[in-house]
Each structure stands twice: as C-alpha cells, then as structure tokens.
C-alpha positions as CSV (number, residue, x, y, z in Angstrom):
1,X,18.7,4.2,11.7
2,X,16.5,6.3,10.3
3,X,12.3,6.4,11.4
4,X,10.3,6.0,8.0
5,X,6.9,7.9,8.6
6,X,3.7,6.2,8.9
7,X,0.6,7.7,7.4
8,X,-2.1,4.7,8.8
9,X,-2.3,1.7,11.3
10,X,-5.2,0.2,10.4
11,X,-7.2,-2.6,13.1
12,X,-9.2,-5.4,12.2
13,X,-8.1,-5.8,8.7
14,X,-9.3,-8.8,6.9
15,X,-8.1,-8.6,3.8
16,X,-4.1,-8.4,4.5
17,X,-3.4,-12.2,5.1
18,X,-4.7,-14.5,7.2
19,X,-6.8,-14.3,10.3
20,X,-7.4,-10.3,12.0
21,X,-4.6,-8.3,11.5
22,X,-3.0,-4.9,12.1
23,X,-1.7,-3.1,8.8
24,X,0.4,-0.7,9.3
25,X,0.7,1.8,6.1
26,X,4.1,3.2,5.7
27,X,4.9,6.2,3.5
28,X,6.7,6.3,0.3
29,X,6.6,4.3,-2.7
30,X,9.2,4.2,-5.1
31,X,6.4,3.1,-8.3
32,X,3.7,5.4,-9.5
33,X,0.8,2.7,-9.8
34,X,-1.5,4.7,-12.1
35,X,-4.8,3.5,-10.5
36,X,-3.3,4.0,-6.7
37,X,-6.1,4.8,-4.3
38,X,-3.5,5.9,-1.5
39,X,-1.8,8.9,-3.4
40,X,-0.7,9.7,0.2
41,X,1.5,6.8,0.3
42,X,3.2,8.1,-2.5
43,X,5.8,10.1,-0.8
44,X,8.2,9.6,1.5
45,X,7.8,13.3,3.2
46,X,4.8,14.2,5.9
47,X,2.0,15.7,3.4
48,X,-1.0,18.1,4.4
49,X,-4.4,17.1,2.9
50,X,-6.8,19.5,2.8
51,X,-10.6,19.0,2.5
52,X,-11.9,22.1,1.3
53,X,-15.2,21.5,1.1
54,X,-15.1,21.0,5.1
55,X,-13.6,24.6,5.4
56,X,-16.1,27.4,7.5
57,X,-13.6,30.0,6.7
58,X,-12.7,30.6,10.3
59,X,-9.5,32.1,9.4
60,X,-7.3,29.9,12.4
61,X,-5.1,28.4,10.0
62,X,-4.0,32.4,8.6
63,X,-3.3,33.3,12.0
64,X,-1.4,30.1,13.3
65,X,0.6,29.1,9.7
66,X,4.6,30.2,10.5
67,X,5.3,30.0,7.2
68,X,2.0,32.6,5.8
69,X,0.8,29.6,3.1
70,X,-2.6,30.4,4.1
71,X,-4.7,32.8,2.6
72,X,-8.6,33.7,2.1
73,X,-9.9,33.3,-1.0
74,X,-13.1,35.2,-2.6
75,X,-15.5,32.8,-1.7
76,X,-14.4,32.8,2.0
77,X,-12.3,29.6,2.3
78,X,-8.7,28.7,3.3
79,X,-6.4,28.6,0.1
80,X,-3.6,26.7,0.3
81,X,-0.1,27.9,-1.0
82,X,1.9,24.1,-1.1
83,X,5.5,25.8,-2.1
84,X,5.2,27.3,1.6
85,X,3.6,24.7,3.8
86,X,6.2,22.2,5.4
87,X,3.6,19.8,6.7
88,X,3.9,21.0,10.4
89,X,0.5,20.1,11.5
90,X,0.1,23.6,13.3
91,X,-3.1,24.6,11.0
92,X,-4.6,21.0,11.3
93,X,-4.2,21.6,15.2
94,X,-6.4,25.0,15.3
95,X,-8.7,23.6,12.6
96,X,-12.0,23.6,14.3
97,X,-13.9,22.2,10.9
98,X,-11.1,19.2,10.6
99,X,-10.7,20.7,7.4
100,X,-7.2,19.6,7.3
101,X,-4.9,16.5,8.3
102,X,-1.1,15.7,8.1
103,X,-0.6,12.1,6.2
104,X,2.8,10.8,8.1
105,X,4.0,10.2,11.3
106,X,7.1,9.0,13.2
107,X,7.1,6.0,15.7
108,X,10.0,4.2,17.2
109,X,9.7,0.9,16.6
110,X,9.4,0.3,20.4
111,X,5.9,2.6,19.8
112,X,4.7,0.9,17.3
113,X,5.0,-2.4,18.3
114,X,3.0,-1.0,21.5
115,X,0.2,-0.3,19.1
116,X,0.1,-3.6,17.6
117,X,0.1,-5.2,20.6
118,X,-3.0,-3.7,21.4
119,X,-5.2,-6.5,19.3
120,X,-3.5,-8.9,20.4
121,X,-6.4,-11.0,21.7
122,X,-7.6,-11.2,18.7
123,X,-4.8,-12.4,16.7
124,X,-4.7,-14.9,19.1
125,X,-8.4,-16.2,18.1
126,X,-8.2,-15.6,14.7
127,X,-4.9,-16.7,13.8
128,X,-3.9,-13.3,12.3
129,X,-1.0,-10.5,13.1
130,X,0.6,-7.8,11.6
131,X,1.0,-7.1,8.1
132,X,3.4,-4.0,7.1
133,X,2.4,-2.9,4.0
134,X,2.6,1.2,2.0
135,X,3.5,2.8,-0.4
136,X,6.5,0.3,-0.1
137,X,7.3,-1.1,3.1
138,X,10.9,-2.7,1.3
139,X,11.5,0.8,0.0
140,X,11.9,2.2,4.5
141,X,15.4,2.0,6.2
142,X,16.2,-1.4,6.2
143,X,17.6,-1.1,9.9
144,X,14.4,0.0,11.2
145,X,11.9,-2.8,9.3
146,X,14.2,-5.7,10.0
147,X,14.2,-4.6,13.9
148,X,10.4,-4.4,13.6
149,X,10.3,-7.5,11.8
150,X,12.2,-8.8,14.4
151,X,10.9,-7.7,17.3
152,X,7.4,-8.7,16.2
153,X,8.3,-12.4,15.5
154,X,10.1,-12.3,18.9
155,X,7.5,-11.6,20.6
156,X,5.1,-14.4,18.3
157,X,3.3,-12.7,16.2
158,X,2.9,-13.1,12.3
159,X,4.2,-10.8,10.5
160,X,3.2,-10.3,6.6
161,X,4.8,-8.0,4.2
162,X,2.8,-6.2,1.7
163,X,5.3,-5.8,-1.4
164,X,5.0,-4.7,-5.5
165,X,8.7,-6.4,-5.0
166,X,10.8,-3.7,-6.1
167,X,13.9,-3.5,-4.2
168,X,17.5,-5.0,-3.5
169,X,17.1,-8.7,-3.3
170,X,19.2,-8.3,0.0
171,X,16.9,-6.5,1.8
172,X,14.5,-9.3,1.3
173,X,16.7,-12.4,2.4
174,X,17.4,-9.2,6.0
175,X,13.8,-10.0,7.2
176,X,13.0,-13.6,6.1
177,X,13.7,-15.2,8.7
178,X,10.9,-12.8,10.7
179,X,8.4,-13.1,7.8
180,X,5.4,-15.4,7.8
181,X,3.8,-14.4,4.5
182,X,5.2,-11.9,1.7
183,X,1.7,-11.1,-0.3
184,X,3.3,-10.1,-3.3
185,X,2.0,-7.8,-6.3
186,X,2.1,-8.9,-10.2
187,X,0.4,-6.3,-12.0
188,X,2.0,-6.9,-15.6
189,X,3.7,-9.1,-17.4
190,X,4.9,-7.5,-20.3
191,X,8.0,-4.7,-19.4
192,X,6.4,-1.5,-21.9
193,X,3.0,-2.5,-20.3
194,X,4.1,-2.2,-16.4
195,X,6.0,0.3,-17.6
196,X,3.1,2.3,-19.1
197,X,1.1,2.0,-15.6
198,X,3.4,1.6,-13.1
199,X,6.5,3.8,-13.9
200,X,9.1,1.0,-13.6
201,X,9.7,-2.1,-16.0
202,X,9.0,-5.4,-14.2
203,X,12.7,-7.3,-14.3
204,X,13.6,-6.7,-10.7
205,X,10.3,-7.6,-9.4
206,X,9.6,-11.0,-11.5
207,X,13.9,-12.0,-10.4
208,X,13.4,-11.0,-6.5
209,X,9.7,-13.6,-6.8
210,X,11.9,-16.6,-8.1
211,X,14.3,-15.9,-5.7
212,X,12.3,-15.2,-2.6
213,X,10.3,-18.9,-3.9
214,X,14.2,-20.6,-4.1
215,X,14.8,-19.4,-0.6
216,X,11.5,-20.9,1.0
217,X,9.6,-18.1,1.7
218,X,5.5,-18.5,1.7
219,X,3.7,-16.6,-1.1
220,X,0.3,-14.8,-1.6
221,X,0.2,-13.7,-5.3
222,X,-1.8,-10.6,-5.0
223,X,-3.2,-9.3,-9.0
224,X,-5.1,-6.2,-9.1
225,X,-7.8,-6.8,-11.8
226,X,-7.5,-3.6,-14.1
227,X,-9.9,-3.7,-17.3
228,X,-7.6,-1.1,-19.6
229,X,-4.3,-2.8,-18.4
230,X,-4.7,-6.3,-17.2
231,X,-8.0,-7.8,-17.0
232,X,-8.1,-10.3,-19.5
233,X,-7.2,-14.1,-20.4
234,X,-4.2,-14.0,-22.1
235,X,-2.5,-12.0,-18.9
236,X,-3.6,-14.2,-16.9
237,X,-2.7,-17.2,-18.5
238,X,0.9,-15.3,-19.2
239,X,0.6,-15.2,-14.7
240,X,0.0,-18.7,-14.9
241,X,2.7,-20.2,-17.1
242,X,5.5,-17.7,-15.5
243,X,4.6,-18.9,-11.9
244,X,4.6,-22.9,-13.1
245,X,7.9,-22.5,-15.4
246,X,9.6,-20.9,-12.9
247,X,8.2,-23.2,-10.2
248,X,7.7,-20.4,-8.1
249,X,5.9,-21.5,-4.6
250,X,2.3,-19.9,-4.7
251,X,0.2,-20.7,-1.4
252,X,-2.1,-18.5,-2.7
253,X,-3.7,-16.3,-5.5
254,X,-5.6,-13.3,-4.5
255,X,-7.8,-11.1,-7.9
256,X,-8.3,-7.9,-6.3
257,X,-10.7,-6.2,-8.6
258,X,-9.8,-2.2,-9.7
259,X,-11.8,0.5,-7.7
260,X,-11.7,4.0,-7.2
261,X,-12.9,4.9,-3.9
262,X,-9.6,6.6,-3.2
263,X,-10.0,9.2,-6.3
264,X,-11.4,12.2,-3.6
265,X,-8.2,12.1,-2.0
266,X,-6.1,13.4,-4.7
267,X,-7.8,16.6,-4.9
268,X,-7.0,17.0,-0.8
269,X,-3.3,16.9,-2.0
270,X,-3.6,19.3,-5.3
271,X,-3.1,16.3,-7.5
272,X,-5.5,15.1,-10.7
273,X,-6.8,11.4,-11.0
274,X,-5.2,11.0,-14.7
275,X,-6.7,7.7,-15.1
276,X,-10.5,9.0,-14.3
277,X,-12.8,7.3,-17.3
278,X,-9.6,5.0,-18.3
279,X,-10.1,2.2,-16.4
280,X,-12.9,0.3,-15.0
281,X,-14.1,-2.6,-12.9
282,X,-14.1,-6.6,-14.4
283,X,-17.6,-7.8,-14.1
284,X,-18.2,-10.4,-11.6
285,X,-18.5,-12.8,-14.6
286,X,-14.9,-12.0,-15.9
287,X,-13.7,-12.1,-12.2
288,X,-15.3,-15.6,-12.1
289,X,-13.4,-16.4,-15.3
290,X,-10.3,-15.6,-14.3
291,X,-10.5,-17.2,-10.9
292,X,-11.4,-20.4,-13.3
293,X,-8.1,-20.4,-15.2
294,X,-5.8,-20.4,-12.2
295,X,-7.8,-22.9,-10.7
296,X,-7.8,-25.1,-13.2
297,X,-3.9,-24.6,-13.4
298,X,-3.5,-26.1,-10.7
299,X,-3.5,-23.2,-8.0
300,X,-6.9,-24.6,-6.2
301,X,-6.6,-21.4,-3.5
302,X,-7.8,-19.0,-5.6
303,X,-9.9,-16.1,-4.2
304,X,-11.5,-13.3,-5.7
305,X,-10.5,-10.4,-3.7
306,X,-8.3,-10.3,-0.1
C-alpha cells in the first residue's frame, strides 16, 4: 500500500458538505482544470514553493541545499534552480524569513485519522465530518483511501469525497459502503469543451455519475460558475436535462462562482496563470439566474456557493 502525500488538512471547513468538517487535501490530480486555484494539488510528487518576495537574502538555504540548487542572484535574493531541488524541505527548515515551504506530506492512515479526530466535538454538534478531497482523492492508492474510508466510518464519522469523477468505476463501488456524500464536479457538458479546459473529455465522468446514482449513493452536484466556459443558460439547462433523463439522484446542487485568489501561488512554483484576463466572475444577478433554472427544474436545494 502505498501513502499518497497530503499537501493540506484543513479545520472548520464549511463549505465541503454538511455541518463542520475536516478536509483533507491530497496531492495529485490527474485533470488540468484551467482555472485551478490549488496548482499545488496538481502533482502527485512533494513540491517546494517559494515566496520570493519574503526572501532577506540570508544565504541559509546556499549553505544547507545537498543538492547546490540554490544560488544568489544580483539583487540579493535566493534563486531557485528546480532541475536540482528534490523537495527535501532542508532549505524551508533553515529559512528564517519562511520564504519557502514543501506542499506534500506523508501520514499513515492511523496518523491521519488522529488528526481528524481532533474536531471531533464539533462534528458531533454540527452534524459534520471529514471530507477527502485534492487534486483527486479517487486518483490515491485505492488500498490506502478505502482503509481510511473505512476506518473513519468505523469509528462514526461522515465521510464525503470530493471528486471531478474521473477514475475506474471500481474504485468507486471499494469505498461506498464508507461514504456518506460524493460532492461531485460537472464542469462541461460538451466533450471538445471539457476538453478545451480541463485536459480530459467528459465520458468517464458523466458514465461513473449514472452509475454511482444506480448504486444508491447520495449526491451533491458541485458546478463551478466559469464566464468564458460555462456560465450561461443553455449549460445549465444542458446540466438539468442530463441529470433528469438519466434520473440521476441529486440531493443537492451547489454554483460555485469562478475566483482567482489562488493565482499568487503559481508563481511560488515557477508556473504562469494562462487563463489570467480569460475568465471572469458571473454577476450575482447571473448567479441568481442560474440558481432559478435548477430550481424551477425541480431540484429545490439549490445553493449558490458551498
């Protein structure tokens, strides 16, 4: 069994299902959502972010690096050679200016069940529990999320997977049992459009939701609101009419409007926000609209946002 990294556990969320919960952030994705605000999800490997700005030019992380894939550059900060660094953590330990952090770490799943436990009160009072979400909690070693899955339910807790759906049917039908809610992503409808934004086409996704409904499971539709991709009537009408011809099982449907607060990040990893300018926000009148349509479709628990 191999331990997938985890690069956040995140307390008191309130937007990952019902009630308090626990989201724990696992690392790896196998989609390339073009407006992702977690570009450290996106890899399955540990990942150094560095925030240069932060850097006093102290010179720690030269001296400590094994691997010499830090330098001094003219204008007296850190430079950071990414074909040498492995992600130790060695420079983040001596940084004095927390100029520098490793996204990823290992838990067993004995550990991390310890650290979800530690909120327990308030699941109790609120009705929440754990929600594993990413990068792509379905794309980890199957061994290790169905023994968390598991052991959480075991112990009587509800558990919620976070999911854009793509992966092996089977791997779904492995934790069901152990699964309260599956809050589950439709992003496009069309197969050149999700394939134009999200890197995959959308068959394997829209086959495992009919199944996943035929088999029981509860559902949260989860739709991030795009303007440039998705945000308009006709998408989510095309939403509507696939969930009611399939008779797919929604107990809720969750608009979760585009932003961009996770743009910074990308330049800590040496990446570029393509999509900066390219899409925007709905207004809260189209959000409103939208909201309207599935309502009056029939699927009354409609929320704007988590």
């Amino acid at each position: 069994m191999a331990t997938p990294y985890v690069f956040n556990v995140q307390k008191y969320s309130i937007h990952d299902g019902d009630g308090i919960r626990t989201t724990i952030f696992f690392k790896g994705c196998p989609v390339n959502c073009a407006w992702c605000h977690n570009p450290e999800s996106q890899r399955f490997d540990k990942e150094l972010l560095y925030f240069k700005d932060r850097c006093s030019g102290c010179g720690k992380c030269i001296q400590r690096c094994p691997n010499g894939a830090n330098t001094m550059g003219e204008d007296g900060k850190a430079v950071l050679d990414r074909s040498k660094c492995n992600a130790c953590g060695i420079c983040a330990d001596w940084c004095i200016a927390q100029a520098r952090d490793i996204a990823g770490k290992e838990y067993t799943v004995k550990e991390l069940v310890k650290e979800a436990e530690k909120d327990r009160q308030f699941y109790e009072e609120s009705g929440g529990g754990i929600t594993l979400s990413g990068g792509e909690v379905m794309s980890q070693d199957m061994d290790y999320i169905e023994q968390l899955c598991k052991t959480l339910y075991n112990k009587g807790y509800s558990v919620n997977i976070d999911t854009c759906g793509y992966a092996p049917y089977e791997d779904f039908k492995r934790i069901l049992p152990y699964v309260n809610t599956f809050l589950y992503d439709i992003k496009a409808m069309d197969k050149a459009t999700h394939e134009k934004f999200i890197g995959v086409d959308n068959e394997l996704i829209l086959e495992n939701l009919k199944k996943l409904s035929a088999d029981g499971a509860r559902i949260n539709i989860r739709i991030p609101t795009v303007m440039g991709v998705n945000a308009t009537e006709e998408f989510m009408m095309d939403v509507v009419n696939f969930l009611k011809e399939n008779s797919i099982s929604v107990a809720q449907v969750n608009l979760l409007p585009y932003h961009n607060t996770g743009k910074h990040k990308y330049s800590k990893l040496d990446r570029d926000y393509d999509t900066e300018g390219l899409m925007e926000k709905p207004s809260n009148e189209s959000m409103e609209l939208f909201k309207n349509i599935f309502v009056k479709n029939g699927f009354n628990n409609t929320k704007i946002g988590g």
